[in-house]
C-alpha positions as CSV (number, residue, x, y, z in Angstrom):
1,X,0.0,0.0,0.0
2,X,1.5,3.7,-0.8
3,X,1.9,6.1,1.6
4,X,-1.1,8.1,0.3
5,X,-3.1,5.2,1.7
6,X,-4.1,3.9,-1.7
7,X,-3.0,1.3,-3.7
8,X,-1.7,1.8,-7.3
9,X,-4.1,0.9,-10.2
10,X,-1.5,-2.0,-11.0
11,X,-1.9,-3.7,-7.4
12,X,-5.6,-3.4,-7.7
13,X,-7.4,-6.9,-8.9
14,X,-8.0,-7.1,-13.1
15,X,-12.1,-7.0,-12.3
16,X,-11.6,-4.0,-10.2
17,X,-9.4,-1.9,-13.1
18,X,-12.4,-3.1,-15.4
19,X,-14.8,-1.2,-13.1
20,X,-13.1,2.0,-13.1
21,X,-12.3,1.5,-16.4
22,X,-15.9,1.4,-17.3
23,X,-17.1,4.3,-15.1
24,X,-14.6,6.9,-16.9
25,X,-15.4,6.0,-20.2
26,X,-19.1,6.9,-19.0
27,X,-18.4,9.7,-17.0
28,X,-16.3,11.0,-20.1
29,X,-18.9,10.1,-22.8
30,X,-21.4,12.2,-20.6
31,X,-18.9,15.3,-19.7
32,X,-18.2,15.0,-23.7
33,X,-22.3,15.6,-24.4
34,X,-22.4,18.2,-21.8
35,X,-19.4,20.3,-23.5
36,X,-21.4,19.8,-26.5
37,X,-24.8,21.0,-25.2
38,X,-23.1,23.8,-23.2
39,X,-22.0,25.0,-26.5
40,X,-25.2,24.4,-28.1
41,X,-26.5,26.2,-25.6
42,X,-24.8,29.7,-25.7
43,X,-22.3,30.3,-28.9
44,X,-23.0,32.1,-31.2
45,X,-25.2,35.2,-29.1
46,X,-22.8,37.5,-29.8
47,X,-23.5,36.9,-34.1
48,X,-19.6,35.3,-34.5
49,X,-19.0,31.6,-34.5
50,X,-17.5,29.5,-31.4
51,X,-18.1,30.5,-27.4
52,X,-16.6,33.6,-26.5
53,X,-16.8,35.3,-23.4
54,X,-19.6,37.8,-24.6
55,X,-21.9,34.4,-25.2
56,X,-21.5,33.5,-21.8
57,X,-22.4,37.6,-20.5
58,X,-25.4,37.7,-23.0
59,X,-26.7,34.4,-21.5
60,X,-26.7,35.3,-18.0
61,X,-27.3,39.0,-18.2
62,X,-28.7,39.9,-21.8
63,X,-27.7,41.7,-24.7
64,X,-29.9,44.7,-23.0
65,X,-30.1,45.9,-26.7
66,X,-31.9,43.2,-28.5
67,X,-35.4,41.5,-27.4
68,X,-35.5,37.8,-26.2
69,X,-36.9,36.8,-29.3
70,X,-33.8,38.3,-31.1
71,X,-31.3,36.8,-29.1
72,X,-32.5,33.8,-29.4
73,X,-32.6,34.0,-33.2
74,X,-29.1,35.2,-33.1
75,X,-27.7,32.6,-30.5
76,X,-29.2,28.8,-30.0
77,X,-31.9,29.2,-33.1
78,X,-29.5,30.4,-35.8
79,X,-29.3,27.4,-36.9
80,X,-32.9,26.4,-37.2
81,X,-33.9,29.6,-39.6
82,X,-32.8,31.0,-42.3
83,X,-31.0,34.2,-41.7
84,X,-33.2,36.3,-44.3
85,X,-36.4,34.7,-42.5
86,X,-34.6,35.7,-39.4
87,X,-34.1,39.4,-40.5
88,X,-37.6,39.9,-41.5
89,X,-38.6,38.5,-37.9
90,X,-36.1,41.3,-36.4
91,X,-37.3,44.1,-38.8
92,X,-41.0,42.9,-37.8
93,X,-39.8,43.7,-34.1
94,X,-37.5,46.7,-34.7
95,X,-40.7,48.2,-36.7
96,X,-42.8,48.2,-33.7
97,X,-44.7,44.3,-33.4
98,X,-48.0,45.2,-35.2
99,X,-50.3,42.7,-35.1
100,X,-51.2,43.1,-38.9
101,X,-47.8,42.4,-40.0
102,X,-47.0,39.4,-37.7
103,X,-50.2,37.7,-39.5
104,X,-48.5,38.6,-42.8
105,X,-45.0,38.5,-42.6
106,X,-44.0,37.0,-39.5
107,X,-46.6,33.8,-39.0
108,X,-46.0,32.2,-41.7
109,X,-42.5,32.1,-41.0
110,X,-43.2,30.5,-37.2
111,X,-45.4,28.1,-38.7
112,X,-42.5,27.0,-41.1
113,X,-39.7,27.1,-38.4
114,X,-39.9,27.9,-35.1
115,X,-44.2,26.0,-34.3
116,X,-43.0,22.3,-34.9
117,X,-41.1,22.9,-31.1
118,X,-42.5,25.9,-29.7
119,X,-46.5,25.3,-30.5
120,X,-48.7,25.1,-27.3
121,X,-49.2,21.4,-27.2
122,X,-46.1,19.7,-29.1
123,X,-44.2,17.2,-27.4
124,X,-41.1,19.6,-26.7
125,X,-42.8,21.8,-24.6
126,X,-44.9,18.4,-22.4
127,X,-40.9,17.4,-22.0
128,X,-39.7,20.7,-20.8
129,X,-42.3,23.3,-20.5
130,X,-39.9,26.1,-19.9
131,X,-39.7,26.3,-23.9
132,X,-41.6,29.6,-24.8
133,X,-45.1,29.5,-26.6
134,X,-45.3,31.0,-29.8
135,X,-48.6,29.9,-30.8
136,X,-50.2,32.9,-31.0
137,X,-49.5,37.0,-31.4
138,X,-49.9,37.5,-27.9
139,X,-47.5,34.4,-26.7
140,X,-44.8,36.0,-29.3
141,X,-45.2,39.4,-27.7
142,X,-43.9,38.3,-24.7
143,X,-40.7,37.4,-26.3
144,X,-40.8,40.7,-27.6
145,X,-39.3,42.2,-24.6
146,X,-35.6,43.9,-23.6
147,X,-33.5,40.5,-23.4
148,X,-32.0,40.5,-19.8
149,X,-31.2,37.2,-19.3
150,X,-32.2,34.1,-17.5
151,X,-34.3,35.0,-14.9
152,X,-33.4,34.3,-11.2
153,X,-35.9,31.5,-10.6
154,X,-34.7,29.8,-13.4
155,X,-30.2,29.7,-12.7
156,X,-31.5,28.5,-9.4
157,X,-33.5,25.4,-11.0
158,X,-30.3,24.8,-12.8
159,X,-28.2,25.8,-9.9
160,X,-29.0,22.9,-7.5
161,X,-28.8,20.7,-10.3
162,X,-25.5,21.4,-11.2
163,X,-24.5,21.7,-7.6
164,X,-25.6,18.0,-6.5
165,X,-24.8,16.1,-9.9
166,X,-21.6,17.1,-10.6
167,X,-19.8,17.1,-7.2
168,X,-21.0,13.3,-7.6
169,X,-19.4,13.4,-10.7
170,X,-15.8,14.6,-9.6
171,X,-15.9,13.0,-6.7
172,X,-15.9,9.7,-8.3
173,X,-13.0,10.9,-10.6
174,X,-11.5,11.7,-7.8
175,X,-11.7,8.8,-5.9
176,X,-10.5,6.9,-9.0
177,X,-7.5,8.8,-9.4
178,X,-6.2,8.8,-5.9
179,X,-5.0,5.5,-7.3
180,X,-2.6,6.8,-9.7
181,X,1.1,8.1,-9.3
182,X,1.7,11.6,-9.3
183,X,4.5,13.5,-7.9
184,X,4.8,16.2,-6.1
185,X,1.4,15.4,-4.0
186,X,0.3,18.7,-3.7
187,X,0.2,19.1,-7.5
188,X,-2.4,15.1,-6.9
189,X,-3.9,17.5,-4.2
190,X,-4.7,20.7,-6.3
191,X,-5.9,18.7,-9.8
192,X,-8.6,17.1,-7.3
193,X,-9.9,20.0,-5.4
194,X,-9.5,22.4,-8.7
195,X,-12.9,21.3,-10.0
196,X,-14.8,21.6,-7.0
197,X,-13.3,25.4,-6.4
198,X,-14.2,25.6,-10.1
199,X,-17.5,24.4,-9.5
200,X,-18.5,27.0,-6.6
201,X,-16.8,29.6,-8.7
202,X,-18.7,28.8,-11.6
203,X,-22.0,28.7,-10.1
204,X,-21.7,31.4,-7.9
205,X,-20.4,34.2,-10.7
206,X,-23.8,33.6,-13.1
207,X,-25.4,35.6,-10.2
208,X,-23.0,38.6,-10.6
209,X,-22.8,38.0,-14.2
210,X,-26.0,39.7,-13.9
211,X,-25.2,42.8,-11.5
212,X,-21.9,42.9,-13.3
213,X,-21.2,42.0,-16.9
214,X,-17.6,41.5,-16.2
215,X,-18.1,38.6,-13.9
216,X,-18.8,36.6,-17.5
217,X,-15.0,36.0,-17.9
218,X,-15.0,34.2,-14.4
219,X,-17.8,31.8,-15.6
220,X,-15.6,31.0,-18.9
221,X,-12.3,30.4,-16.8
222,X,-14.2,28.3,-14.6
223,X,-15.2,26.3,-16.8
224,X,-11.8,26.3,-18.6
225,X,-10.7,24.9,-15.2
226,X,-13.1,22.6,-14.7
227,X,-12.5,21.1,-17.9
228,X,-8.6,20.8,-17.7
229,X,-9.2,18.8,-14.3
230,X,-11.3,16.7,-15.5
231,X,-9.5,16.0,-18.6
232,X,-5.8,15.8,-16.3
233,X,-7.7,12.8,-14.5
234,X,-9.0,11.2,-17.1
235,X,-6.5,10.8,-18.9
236,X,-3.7,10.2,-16.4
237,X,-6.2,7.5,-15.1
238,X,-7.1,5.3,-17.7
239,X,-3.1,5.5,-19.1
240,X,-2.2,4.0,-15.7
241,X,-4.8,1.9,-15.6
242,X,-3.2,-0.8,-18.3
243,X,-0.6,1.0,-19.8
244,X,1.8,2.4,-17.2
245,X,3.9,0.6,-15.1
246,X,5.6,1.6,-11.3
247,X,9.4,2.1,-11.2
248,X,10.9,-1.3,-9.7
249,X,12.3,0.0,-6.9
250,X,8.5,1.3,-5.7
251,X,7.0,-1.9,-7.0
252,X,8.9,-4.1,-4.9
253,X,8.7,-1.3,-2.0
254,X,5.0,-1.3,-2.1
255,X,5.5,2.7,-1.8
């Protein structure tokens, strides 16, 4: 047994290696999907390809020049529209929102785009009825408002969420990696707390993201963090899993 208390991956029985083996490939199929969705999710608000910084500040405290309904055309439904369908949606909204013009102009183009998901009774919205309604001129108009953000009720929804599942997360990747070999320990020490500082961090600056648009940049560092720990013990973990082997002199040692 090491002095850290736990034994190297190579002492640990073959059915035991399998099991962690197992779990990180899940764990890093699923943090894989989650990068993608997270990128889904937010680039591409600020009008330029790839997730910047000023995605991450219009997401979580709004453009505060453009409605909801024209971020959202401009971020995480630019690729569901055409952008000339999309311009005459924005001009219909920069114009003033007349009722006469959304039945000519505008309606047409919901039904062929935007209705399939965002209809009152679809099968998106019974899944996740936080998707907006846009059914109907009035349901529209209430898209048709400054764009300031997710709401507070909402980042706390997804705040608890976050909070629970992936400390469970990380601290099996944690636990897994206490197995392997890595010099000096307080460099073992900081890759395993990193992501839960992260986490907090993270978490914590959406909040004042919104008092303060600045606060964006500590949300994408976070995350940047976050990510690099994650990918540190992954890595390192499945290559000593059943591909590196302990020095002799520590082998025979059991150090």
């Amino acid at each position: 047994m090491g002095t850290s208390g736990f034994d190297h991956f190579q002492r640990q029985p073959t059915g035991c290696r399998a099991l962690y083996t197992m779990t990180l490939l899940i764990l890093g199929t699923g943090y894989l999907f989650a990068i993608i969705q997270t990128f889904h999710v937010h680039a591409g608000r600020d009008g330029k390809p790839g997730l910047s910084q000023t995605d991450i500040q219009l997401a979580y405290s709004g453009s505060q020049a453009d409605t909801r309904l024209e971020t959202a055309l401009k971020g995480p439904m630019s690729g569901m529209i055409k952008s000339e369908d999309a311009a005459v949606i924005s001009g219909w909204v920069r114009s003033g929102a007349e009722m006469k013009a959304y039945q000519e102009n505008v309606l047409p183009l919901m039904q062929a785009h935007c209705l399939s998901c965002h209809g009152g009774d679809t099968e998106m919205r019974k899944a996740n009825p936080h998707i907006p309604n846009l059914d109907s001129y009035e349901n529209v108009m209430k898209m048709v408002k400054l764009d300031t953000g997710q709401d507070v009720y909402t980042m706390v929804r997804v705040s608890h969420i976050h909070l629970f599942g992936m400390t469970f997360i990380f601290f099996i990747m944690g636990t897994i990696f206490l197995h392997a070999q890595v010099k000096p320990k307080w460099l073992k020490c900081l890759i395993i707390i990193t992501p839960f500082i992260a986490i907090f961090v993270d978490i914590m600056s959406w909040y004042l993201t919104k008092l303060y648009q600045p606060f964006s940049w500590v949300v994408y560092s976070s995350g940047v963090f976050m990510t690099a720990a994650f990918t540190i013990q992954w890595f390192t973990s499945i290559y000593q899993l059943w591909f590196y082997r302990l020095p002799e002199e520590m082998a025979d040692s059991g150090t």
